[in-house]
C-alpha positions in Angstrom: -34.2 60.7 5.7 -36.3 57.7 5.1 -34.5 56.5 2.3 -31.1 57.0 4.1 -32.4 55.3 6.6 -33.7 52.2 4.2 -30.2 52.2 3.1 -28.3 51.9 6.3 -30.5 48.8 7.2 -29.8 47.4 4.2 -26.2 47.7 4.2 -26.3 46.0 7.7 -28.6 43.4 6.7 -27.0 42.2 3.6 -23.3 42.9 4.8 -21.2 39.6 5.1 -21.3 38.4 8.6 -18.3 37.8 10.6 -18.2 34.3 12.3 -16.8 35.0 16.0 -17.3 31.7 16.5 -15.1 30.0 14.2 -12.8 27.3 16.3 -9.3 27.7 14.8 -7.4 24.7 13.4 -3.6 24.0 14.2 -1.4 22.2 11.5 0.6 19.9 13.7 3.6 20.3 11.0 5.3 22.1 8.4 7.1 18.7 7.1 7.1 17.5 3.1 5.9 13.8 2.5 8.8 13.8 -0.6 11.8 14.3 2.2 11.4 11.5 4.3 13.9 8.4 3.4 13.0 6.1 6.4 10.2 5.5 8.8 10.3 3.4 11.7 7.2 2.7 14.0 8.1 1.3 17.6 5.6 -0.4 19.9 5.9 -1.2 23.8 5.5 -4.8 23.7 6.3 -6.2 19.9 9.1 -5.9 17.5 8.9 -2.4 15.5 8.2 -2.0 12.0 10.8 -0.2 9.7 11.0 0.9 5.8 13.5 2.9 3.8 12.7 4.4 0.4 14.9 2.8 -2.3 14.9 4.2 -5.9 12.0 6.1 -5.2 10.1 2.8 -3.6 9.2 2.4 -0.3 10.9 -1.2 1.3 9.9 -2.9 4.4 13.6 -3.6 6.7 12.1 -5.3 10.0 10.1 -7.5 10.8 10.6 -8.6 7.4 12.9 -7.7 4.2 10.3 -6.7 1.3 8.7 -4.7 -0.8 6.3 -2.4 0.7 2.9 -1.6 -0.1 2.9 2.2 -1.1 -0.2 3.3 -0.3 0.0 2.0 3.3 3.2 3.9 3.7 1.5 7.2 2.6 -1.4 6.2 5.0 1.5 6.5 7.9 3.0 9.3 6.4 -0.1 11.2 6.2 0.1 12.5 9.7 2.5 15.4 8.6 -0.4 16.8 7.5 -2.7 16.1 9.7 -5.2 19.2 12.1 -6.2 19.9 15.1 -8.6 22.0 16.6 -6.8 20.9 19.9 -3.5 22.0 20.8 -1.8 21.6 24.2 1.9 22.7 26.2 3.8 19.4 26.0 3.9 19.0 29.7 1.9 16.9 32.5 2.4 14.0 29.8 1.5 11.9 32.4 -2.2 13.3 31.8 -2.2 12.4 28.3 -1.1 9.1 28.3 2.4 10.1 26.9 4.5 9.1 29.8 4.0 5.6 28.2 2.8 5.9 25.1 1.0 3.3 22.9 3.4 3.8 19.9 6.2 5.9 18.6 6.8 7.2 15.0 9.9 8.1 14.1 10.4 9.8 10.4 13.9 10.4 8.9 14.5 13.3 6.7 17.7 15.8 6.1 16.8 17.7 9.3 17.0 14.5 11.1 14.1 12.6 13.5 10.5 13.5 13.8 9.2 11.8 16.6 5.3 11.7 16.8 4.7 9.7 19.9 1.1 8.6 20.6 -1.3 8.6 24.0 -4.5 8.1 25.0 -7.9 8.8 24.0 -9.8 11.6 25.2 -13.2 10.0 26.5 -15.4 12.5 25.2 -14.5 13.0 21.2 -12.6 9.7 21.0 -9.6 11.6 19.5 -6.0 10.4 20.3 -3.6 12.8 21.8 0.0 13.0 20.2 2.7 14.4 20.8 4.8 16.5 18.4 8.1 18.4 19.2 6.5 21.0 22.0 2.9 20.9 21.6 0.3 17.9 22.1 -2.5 18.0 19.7 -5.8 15.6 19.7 -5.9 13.5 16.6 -8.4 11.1 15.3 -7.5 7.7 15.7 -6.9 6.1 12.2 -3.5 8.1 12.5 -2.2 5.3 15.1 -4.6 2.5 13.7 -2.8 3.0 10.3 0.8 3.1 11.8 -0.1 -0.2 14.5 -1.3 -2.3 10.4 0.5 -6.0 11.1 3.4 -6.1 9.1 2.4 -8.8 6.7 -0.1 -6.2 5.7 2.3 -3.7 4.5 3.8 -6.1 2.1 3.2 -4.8 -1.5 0.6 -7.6 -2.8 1.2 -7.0 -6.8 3.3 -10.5 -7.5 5.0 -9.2 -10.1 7.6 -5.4 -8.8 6.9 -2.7 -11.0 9.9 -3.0 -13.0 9.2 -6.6 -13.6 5.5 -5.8 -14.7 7.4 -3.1 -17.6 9.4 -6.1 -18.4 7.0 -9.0 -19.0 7.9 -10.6 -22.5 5.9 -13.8 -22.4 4.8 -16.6 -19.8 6.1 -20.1 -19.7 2.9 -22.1 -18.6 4.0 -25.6 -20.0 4.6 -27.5 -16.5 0.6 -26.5 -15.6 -1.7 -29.7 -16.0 -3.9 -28.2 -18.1 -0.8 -26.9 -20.6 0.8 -29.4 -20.6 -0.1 -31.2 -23.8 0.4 -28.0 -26.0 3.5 -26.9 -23.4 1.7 -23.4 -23.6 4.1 -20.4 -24.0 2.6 -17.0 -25.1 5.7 -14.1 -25.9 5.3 -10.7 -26.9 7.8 -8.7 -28.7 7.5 -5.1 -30.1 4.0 -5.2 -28.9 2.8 -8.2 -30.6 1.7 -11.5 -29.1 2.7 -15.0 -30.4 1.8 -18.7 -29.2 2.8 -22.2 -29.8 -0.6 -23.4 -29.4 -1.7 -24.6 -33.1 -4.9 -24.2 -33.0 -5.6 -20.8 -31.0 -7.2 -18.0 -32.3 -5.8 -14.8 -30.2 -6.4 -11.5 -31.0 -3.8 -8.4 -29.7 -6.3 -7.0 -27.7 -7.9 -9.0 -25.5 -3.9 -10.1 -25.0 -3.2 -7.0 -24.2 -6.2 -6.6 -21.5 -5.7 -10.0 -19.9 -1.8 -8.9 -19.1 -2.8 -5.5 -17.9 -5.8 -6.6 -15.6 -4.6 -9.8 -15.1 -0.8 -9.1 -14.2 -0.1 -5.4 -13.9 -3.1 -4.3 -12.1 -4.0 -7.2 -10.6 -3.2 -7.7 -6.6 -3.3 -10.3 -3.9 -6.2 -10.4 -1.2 -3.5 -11.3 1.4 -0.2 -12.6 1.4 2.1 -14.5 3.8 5.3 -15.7 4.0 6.3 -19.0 2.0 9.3 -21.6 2.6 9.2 -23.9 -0.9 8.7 -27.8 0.2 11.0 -29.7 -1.8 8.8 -32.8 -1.4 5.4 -31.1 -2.5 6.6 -30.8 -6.0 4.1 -28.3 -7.0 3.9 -27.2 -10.4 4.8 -23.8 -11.6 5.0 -21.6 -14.4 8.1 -18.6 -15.5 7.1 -14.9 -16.0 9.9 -13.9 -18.6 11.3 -10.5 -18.8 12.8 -8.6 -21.4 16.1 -8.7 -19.7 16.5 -12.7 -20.3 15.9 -13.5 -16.8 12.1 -14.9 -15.5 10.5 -15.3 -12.1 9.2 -18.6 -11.0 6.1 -18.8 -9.6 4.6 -22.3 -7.4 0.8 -23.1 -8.3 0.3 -24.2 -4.8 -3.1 -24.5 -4.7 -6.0 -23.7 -7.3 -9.4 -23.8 -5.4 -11.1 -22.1 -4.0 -8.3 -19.3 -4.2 -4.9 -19.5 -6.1 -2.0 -19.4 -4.1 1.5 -18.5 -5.5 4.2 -18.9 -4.3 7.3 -17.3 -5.1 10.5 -18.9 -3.6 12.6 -15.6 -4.5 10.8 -13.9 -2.1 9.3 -16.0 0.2 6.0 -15.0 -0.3 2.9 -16.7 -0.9 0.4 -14.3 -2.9 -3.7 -14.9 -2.3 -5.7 -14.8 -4.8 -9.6 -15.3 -5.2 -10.8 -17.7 -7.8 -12.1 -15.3 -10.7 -9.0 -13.3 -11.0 -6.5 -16.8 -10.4 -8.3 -18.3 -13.1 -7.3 -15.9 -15.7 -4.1 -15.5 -14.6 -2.9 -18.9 -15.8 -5.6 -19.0 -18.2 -4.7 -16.1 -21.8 -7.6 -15.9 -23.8 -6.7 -18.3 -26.6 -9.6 -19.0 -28.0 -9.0 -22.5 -28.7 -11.1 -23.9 -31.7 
């Protein structure tokens, strides 16, 4: 009896223990990140921010016609999958802060228009109620922080599009002051780098490095937009692509940061001094 006993104690001690507590968690949607194809974030009192995917590429449409930063646009996107532990009827919005809400995002996919529209904060957690189809859920805030980003923020800062960073065959750097005697040009073709300079002494490696961190990988603190002066007469320098075409860039300023320009896109790319310096500047190794 003892030992049956010993047992049953056992058993009940050592058993896995059911958490009644547990607070359950609501998914606020079902929706795929791959089938949106446009976004569109409205605001009460400025112009709204837009983007359509292209080729696979997210593009900013309004304020302002460029390329878009991807990883911003999956920031905004990421609310599809957002949870809540919260979860409300969608009515009294009034109570919520939804009757005039502090933004609206709108996703496009096949099915049509999500709408996620945005309230207040709830003064005790400091989560953000939102809105979506028949239910209002409480949400942390970087969901609308990420969506409200100023749009110059949002602009891709690589300089170079990722099909023109594939197609880089050489650089053009003979209208810069300090290339100018040797009218610098560096190519590469079939994987091999060449340069007019007599007396450097490149090897394919570090070639290879200073284009990849450089060039491909290397982005802009900020960027803003840029109309070319035709009186500043800045110098610049020609990315060249394999296609036979090149993209001009305006050395508008060299200290403390670079600043390019590009007059295709009417951008001006920030960049701080360490990385600006070797972007104009190949390791030659000039004897």
């Amino acid at each position: 009896m003892l030992a049956v006993v010993a047992g049953l104690v056992a058993f009940l001690y050592l058993r896995p223990q059911v958490n009644t507590d547990a607070t359950p968690e609501y998914e606020v949607s079902a929706l795929k990140l791959a089938d949106f194809t446009a976004i569109k974030v409205e605001f009460p009192t400025k112009a709204a921010t837009s983007f359509d995917k292209v080729d696979g590429q997210w593009r900013m449409t309004a304020p302002y016609k460029m390329r878009a930063d991807q990883l911003s646009v999956q920031r905004i996107l990421s609310i599809i999958a957002a949870k809540s532990t919260d979860k409300f009827p969608a009515t009294d919005l009034a109570k919520y802060g939804l009757d005039n809400p502090q933004l609206r995002l709108k996703l496009t996919n096949t099915a049509g228009v999500q709408e996620f529209v945005f309230g207040t904060f709830n003064p005790v957690t400091e989560a953000q109620y939102v809105a979506f189809k028949d239910a209002i859920y409480l949400l942390s805030g970087g969901y609308a922080e990420a969506a409200r980003t100023q749009a110059l923020e949002l602009i891709d800062k690589n300089a170079l599009t990722k099909d023109e960073a594939k197609q880089i065959a050489g650089f053009d750097f003979s209208r810069l002051e300090q290339w100018e005697d040797v009218r610098l040009n560096v190519d590469i073709a079939d994987g091999k780098w060449d340069v007019n300079a007599p007396k450097a002494k490149i090897t394919q490696n570090e070639m290879n490095e200073w284009l990849d961190f450089s060039w491909k990988q290397a982005q802009a603190n900020k960027v803003e937009l840029y109309t070319p002066d035709r009186h500043a007469g800045y110098p610049s320098f020609d990315v060249k692509l394999k296609n036979g075409k090149s993209v001009r860039f305006d050395k508008v300023q060299e200290s403390p940061d670079l600043l390019l320009g590009r007059p295709d896109e009417g951008l001006m790319y920030h960049f701080n001094a360490d990385t600006g310096f070797n972007m104009l500047n190949p390791p030659l190794n000039i004897q």
